[in-house]
C-alpha positions in Angstrom: 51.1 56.2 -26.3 52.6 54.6 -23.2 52.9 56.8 -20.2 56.6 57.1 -18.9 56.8 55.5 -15.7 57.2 58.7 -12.6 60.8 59.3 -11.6 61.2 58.9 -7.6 62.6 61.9 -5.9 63.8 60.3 -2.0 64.4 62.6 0.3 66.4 61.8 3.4 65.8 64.2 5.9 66.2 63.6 9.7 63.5 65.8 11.1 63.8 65.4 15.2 61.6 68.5 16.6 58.7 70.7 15.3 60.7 73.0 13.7 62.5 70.4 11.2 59.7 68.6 10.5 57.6 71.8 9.1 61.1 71.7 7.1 60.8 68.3 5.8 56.9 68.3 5.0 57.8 71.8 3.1 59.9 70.3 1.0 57.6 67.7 0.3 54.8 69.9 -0.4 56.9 71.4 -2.7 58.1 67.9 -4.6 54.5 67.1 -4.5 53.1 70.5 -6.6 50.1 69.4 -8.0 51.7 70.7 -11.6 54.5 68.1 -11.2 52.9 65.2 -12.4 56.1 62.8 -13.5 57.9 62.8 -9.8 56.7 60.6 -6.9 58.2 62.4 -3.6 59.3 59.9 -0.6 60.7 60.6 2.6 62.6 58.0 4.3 64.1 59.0 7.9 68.1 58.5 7.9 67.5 55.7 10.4 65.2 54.0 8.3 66.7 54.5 4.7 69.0 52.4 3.1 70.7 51.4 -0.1 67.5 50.1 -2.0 66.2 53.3 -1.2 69.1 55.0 -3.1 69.1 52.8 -5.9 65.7 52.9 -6.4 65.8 57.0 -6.6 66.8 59.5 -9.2 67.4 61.7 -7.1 68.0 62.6 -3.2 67.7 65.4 -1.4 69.6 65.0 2.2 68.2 66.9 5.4 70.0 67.4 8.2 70.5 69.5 11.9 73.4 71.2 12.8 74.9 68.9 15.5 78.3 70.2 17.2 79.1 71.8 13.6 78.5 68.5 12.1 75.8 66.6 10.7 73.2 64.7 12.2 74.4 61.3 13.4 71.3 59.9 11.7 72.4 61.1 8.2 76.2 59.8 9.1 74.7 56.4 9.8 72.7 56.3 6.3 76.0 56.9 4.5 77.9 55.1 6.6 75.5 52.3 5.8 75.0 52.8 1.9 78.1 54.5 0.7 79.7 51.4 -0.3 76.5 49.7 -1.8 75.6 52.6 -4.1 79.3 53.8 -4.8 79.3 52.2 -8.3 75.8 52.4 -9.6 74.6 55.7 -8.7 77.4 58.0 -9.6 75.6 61.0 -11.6 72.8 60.6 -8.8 71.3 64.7 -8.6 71.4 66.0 -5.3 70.4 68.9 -3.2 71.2 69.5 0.6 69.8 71.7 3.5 70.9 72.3 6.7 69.3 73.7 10.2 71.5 75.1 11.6 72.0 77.1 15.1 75.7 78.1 14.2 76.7 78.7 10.7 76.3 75.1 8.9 79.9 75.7 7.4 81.3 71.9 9.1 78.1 70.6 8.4 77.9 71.8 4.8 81.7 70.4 4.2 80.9 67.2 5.6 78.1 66.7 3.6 79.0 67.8 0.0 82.4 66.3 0.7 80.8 62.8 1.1 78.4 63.4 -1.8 81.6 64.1 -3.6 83.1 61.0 -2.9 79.9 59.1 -3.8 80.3 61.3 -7.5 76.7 62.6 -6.9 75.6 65.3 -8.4 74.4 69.1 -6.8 71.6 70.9 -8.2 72.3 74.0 -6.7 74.0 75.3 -3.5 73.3 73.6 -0.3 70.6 75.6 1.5 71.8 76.6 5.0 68.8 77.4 7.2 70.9 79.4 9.9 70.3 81.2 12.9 66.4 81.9 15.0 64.1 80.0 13.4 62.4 82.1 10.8 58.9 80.7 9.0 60.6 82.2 5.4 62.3 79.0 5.9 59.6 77.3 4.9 59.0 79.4 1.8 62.7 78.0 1.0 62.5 74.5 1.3 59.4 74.2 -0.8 60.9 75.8 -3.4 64.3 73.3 -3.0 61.4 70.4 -3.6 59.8 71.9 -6.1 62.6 73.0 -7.9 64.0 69.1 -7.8 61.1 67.8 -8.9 60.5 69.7 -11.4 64.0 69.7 -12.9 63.8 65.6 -12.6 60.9 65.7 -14.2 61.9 67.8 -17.7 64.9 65.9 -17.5 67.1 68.5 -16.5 69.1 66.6 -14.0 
C-alpha cells in the first residue's frame, strides 16, 4: 500500500528576541511530536517567506509581537507580499495565530484575523494571545497550538 505523501504545516512566526524564539521552537516541538508521523513542520521567518511557501502548505500558523498594538511589520510585509498571489488558490487554507504581546494583543489580533479573513483562510481555534510578563506556561501553550495543528492536519480534520 502506498504511503500518503506528509502534509506541510508552515509556520510563519517572526521570532526577534529570546523570549519569541523559545515561542516559535515550542510550537515546533509541538508540530514535530514524535506520534505525528504524517505532518512535516517548517518555519519560514516573515522576511523570508513567500507565496510558494503558502501554496506549498496545508496549513499556516502566523507568529507575531505586539508592535504599537499592531502586528509585526515582518508579518505585514509577508501578506503584503503574498496576499494577492495566494488569494485564489488557497482559500480554505487552516490557520491558527499567536500573539506576544506586552499590551493586550486586541489591534494585533484584529489585524490579523481580519486579513486572514480577507484571504478566506480558515481558524482552527481562537488566536492565542500571549499577554503581559513573560510567563514560561507560555511555552506549555504554544506546543500545544503545534501539536494540536498537526495533529488535526494529519487525521484530516482541517
Amino acid at each position: 500500500m502506498a504511503r500518503e505523501p506528509k502534509k506541510t504545516l508552515l509556520i510563519v512566526a517572526h521570532a526577534p528576541s529570546p523570549n519569541t524564539q523559545a515561542l516559535k521552537d515550542a510550537v515546533l516541538r509541538g508540530a514535530r511530536h514524535e506520534e505525528i508521523e504524517g505532518v512535516e513542520a517548517r518555519w519560514v521567518p516573515p522576511l523570508e517567506a513567500g507565496a510558494e511557501d503558502v501554496r506549498a502548505a496545508d496549513g499556516i500558523i502566523l507568529g507575531t509581537t505586539e508592535n504599537l498594538g499592531y502586528m509585526a511589520g515582518a508579518l505585514k510585509d509577508f501578506f503584503d507580499r503574498t496576499y494577492y498571489e495566494v488569494i485564489e488558490e488557497k482559500q480554505g487554507l487552516p490557520c491558527a495565530l499567536y500573539i506576544r504581546a506586552g499590551l493586550d494583543g486586541t489591534g494585533t489580533k484584529r489585524a490579523v484575523t481580519s486579513i486572514c479573513s480577507g484571504l478566506r483562510w480558515s481558524p482552527v481555534q481562537e488566536p492565542v494571545i500571549f499577554h503581559g510578563k513573560w510567563d514560561d506556561a507560555f511555552l506549555d501553550q504554544a506546543e500545544e497550538l503545534g501539536q494540536l495543528m498537526a495533529a488535526g492536519l494529519e487525521a484530516g480534520v482541517f
